[in-house]
VMD Tcl script that draws the C-alpha trace (Angstrom):
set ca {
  {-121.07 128.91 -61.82}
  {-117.65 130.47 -62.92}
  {-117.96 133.22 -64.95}
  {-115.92 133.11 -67.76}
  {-116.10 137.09 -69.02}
  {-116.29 135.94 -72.72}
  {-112.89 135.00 -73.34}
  {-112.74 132.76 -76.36}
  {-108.88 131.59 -76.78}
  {-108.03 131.02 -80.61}
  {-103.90 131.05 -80.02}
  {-102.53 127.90 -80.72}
  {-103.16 126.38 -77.08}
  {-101.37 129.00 -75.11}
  {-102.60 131.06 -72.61}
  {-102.58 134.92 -73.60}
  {-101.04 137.52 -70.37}
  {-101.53 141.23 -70.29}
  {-99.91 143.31 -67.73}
  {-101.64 144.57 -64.50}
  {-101.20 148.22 -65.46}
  {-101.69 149.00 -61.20}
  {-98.68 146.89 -59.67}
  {-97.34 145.51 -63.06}
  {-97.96 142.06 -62.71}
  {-98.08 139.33 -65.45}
  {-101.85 138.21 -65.71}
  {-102.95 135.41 -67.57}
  {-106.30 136.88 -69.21}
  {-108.47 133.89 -69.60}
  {-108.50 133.49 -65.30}
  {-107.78 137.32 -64.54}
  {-108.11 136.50 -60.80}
  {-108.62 140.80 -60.21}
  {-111.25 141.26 -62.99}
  {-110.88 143.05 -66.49}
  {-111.70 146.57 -67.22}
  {-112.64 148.50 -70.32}
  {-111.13 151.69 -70.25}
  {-110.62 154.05 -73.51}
  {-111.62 151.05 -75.95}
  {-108.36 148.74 -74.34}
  {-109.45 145.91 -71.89}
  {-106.92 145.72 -68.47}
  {-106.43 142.03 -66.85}
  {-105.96 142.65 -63.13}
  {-103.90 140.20 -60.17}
  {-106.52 141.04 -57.66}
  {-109.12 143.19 -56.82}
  {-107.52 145.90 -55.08}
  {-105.43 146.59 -58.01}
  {-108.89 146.69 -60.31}
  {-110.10 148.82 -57.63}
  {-107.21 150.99 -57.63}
  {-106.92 151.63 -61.39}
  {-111.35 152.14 -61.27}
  {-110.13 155.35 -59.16}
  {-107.77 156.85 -61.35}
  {-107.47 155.22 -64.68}
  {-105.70 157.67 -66.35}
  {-102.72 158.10 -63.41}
  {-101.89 154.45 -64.62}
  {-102.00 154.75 -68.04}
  {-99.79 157.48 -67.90}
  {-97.36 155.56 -65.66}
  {-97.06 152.61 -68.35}
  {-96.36 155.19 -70.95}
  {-93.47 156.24 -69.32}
  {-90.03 154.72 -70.32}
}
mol new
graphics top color blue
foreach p $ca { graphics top sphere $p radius 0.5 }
foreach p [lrange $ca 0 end-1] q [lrange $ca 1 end] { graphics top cylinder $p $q radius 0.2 }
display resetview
């Protein structure tokens, strides 16, 4: 069985993308091939599992990085 991590989509038909905040890669949320995370009340859509497993490490080193200009 797939799981589906709760995602309901109510858009208008379109898929919804986050970015990977590890290697900054456009991730469609609803198949989130790297997992999601809950980190400081945001959820994080990751490409793969190394970059889930990356950002698990050190959350806060990639937060900071997307908060730079």
């Amino acid at each position: 069985m797939e799981e589906s991590w709760g995602l309901q989509d109510y858009s208008d038909g379109q898929p919804t993308f986050s970015i990977d905040p590890v290697c900054g890669a456009k991730v469609n949320e609803a198949e989130a091939p790297g997992g999601k995370s809950n980190y400081a009340g945001e959820i994080y859509y990751f490409c793969s599992e190394a970059c889930h497993k990356d950002f698990g490490e050190d959350p806060a080193k990639y937060i900071a990085q997307r908060a730079r200009p």
